[in-house]
N, C-alpha and C positions, 0 to 999 in steps of 0.2 A: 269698556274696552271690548271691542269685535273678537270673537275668536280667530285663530290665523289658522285659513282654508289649507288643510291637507293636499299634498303633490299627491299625483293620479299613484306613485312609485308607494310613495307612505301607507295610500289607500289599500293599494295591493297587500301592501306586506302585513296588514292589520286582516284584513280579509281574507289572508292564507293564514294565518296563525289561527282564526276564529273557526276556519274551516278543518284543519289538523287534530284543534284540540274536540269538535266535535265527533271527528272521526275515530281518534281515539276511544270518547266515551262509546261512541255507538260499538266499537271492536269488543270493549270489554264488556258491555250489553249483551253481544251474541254471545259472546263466553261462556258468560252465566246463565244463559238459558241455555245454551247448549249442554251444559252440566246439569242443568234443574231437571231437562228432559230427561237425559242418558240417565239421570243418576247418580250422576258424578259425585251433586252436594251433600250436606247431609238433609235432614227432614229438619224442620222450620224449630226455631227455638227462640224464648224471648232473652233479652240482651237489653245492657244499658253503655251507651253512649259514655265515656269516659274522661276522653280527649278529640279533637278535629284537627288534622292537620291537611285542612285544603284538599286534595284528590283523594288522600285516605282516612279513616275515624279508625278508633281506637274503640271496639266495643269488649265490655265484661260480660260473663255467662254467668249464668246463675250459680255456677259452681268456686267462681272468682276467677277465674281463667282469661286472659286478654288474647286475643285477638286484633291482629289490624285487619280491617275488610274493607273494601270497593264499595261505592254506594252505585245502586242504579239509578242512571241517569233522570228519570223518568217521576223520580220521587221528590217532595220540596225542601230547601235546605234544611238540612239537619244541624241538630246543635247539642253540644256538651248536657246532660241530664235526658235526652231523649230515649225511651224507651222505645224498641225496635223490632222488628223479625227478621232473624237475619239466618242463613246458611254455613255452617264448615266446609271448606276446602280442605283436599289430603293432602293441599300443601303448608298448611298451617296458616294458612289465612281463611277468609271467609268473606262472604255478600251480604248484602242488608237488601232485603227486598219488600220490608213496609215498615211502615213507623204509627206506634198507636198513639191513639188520641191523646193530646196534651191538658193537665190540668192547668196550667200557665206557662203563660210565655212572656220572658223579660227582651223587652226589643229598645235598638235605640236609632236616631238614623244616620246613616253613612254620610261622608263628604259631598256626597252630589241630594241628597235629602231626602232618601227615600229609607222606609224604614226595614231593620235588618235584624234578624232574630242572634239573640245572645246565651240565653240560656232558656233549658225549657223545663218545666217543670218544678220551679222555684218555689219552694214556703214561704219564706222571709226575707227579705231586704234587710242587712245589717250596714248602715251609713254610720261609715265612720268618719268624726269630725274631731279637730284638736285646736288649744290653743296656737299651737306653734309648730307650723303656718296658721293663721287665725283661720279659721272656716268661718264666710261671713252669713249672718242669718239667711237673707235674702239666695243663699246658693242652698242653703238647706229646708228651705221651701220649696226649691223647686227640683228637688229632690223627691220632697214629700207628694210635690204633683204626679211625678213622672213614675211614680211605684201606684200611685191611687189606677192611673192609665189600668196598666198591666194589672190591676186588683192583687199585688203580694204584700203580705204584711212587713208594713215598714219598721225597724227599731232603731233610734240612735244609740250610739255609742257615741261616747267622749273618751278618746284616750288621752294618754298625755296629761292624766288630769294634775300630776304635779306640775306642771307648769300653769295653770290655772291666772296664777299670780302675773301671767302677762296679758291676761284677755279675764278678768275676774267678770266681766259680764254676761259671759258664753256661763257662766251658774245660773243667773236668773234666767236666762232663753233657755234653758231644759227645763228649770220652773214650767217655763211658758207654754213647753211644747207638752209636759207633761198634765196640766191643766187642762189641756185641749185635746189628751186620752189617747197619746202617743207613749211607747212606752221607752225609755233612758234608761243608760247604762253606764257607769264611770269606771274606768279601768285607768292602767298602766301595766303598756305590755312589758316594760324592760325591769317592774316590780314586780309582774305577774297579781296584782293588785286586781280584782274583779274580776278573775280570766276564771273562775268558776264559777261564776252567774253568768259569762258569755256560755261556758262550753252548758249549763243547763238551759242556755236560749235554743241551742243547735243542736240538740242532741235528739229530736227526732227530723224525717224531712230532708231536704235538700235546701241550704243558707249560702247567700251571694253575699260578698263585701263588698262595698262601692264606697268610693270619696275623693276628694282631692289627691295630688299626688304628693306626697312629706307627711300624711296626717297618720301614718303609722299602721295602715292597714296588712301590711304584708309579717309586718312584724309580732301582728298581733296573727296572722293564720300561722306563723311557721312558732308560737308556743301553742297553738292547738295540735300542731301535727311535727311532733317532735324529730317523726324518725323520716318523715320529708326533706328530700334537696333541696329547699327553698333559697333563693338569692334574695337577700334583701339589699335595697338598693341606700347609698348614705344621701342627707341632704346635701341639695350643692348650694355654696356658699355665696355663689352669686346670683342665684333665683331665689332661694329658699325653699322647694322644691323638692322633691326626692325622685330620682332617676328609678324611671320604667325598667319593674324588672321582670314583670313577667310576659310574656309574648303569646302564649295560645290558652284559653279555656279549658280547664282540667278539672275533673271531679273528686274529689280525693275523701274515702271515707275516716272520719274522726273516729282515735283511740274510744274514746269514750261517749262514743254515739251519734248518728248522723252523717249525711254528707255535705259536704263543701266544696262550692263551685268556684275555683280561682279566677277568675276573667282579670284582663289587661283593665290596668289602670283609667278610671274615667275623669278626667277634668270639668268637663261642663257635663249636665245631661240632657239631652235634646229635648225640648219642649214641642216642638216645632207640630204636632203630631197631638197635642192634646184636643180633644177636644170641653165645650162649655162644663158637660157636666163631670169630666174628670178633675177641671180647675175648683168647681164646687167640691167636689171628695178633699181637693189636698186646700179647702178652706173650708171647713164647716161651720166654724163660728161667724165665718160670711152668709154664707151659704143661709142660713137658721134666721139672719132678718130681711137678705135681699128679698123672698117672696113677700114681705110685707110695706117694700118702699110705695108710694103713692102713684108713680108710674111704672108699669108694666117692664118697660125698657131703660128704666133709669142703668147711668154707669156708673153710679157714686162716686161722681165727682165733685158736679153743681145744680144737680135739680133740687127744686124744696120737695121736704114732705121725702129725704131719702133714711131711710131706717139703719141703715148702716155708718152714714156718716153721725148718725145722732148715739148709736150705738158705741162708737168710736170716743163720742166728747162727754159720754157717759161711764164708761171705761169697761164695757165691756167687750168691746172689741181694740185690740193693740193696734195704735197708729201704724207702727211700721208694718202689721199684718197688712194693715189696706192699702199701703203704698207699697208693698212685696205684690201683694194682688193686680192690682194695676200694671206693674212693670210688667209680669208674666203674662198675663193678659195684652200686653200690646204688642210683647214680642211674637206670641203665638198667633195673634192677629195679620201681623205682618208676613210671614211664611206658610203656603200651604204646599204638606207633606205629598206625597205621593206614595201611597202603601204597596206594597206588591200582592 
């Protein structure tokens, strides 16, 4: 389907909005140089990013002090975990006028496919999966891809593990994942059941949740962070599903060590953006005989003489890893990202 061409009027009114909102930014540009010059602000301090809410960030000062400040224009998007240099205003806000070097970045990409930074500065990836909604292997693979990408340390969590009994094979695939030197976790948040060997996962660092939406991830941040507002949303009975509750990235330091990056709910996680040898990270047990198949280019599918299909009817590679492989691979085949 063609897109339907924009009236000359539509055109305008998009091109004065675009022009407004840059004028804006550039007003509050001068502002703050004009204070930088005069004097105005204060002298430069490091700050960490807390919250984002679109034209303004929520930074903390070293002393725990929040601040909402202005970011300059001229700087690249900022994100929840970033570490900053930012100015006091004597009106009780403040400027952000550089951001220091990130040690990771969790990115993923937006609706039109280009990739979007989410969090920065991430230790671990805690993916949480449950019976009920089933989290199916094949989503948690490409989980495992999309963390190798961004190099943070993946961990599964199984919550819900009393429900086991509707999915008893989600036991042997943490087997499987833990074989293959990933590290699992079984909890129940609504028993509080393993939520001390999560808060000893977290407890130095800054740690992201990610998973399906129903798989209990909100419920298990809001027994970490007891004396937080957190909304946890219930399953709806006609998806099976759990309603999105949380809406912007927040940093929220743990009673008992550590920070924690809330980010809005992820459903799929964009593959779109891997490249060859980040698919290799999130399969190593592929990865370990492909360089030795017979042809240089083989796709272990149907060449003879392929190390991986034999390795497969040997059993040391799991069938469905190599048809999880294959599918991500042809999806990420199909779409080429555009990074900013």
């Amino acid at each position: 389907m063609s897109k339907r061409k924009l009236s000359r009027q539509q055109q305008f009114r998009i091109d004065r909005i675009q022009r407004e909102r840059l004028e804006r930014a550039q007003k509050k540009d001068r502002k703050a140089d004009e204070k930088l010059n005069d004097g105005g602000l204060s002298d430069p301090e490091s700050g960490l990013i807390i919250a984002h809410y679109g034209a303004t960030i929520d930074v903390e000062s070293q002393s725990g002090e929040v601040y909402r400040c202005h970011v300059r224009s001229n700087l690249p998007a900022l994100v929840t975990g970033d570490q900053v240099i930012w100015h006091r205003d004597d009106d009780g806000t403040g400027v952000i006028s550089a951001v220091e070097p990130r040690r990771s970045i969790l990115t993923r990409p937006d609706t039109r496919g280009r990739l979007r930074p989410v969090a920065a500065n991430v230790d671990r990836i805690i993916l949480v999966v449950s019976p009920a909604p089933r989290t199916p292997a094949n989503l948690i693979d490409r989980y495992l891809v999309a963390t190798a990408h961004d190099d943070i340390l993946p961990i599964i969590l199984l919550n819900k593990q009393d429900l086991l009994d509707q999915a008893p094979e989600m036991a042997t695939e943490l087997e499987q994942y833990e074989a293959l030197g990933y590290s699992t976790v079984r909890a129940s948040a609504k028993e509080d059941k393993g939520l001390e060997t999560i808060q000893s996962l977290v407890k130095t660092g800054n740690s992201v949740f990610v998973g399906q939406s129903g798989v209990g991830k909100s419920s298990i941040i809001d027994r970490l962070l007891p004396d937080e507002d957190l909304k946890v949303g219930q399953i709806s009975e006609s998806t099976g599903k759990g309603r999105h509750t949380t809406t912007t990235a927040r940093l929220y330091h743990i009673p008992t060590g550590g920070q924690l990056i809330d980010s809005p709910g992820i459903r799929e996680f964009g593959l779109w953006h891997t490249a060859p040898e980040d698919l290799d990270k999130g399969f190593p047990e592929i990865y370990r005989f492909a360089g030795t198949c017979k042809f240089r280019d083989c796709t272990h599918t149907h060449e003879p003489g392929c190390r991986v299909k034999q390795a497969v009817e040997e059993g040391d590679i799991l069938a469905r890893r190599l048809d999880s492989f294959l599918s991500i691979r042809d999806s990420v085949d199909e779409v080429t990202i555009r990074e900013l």
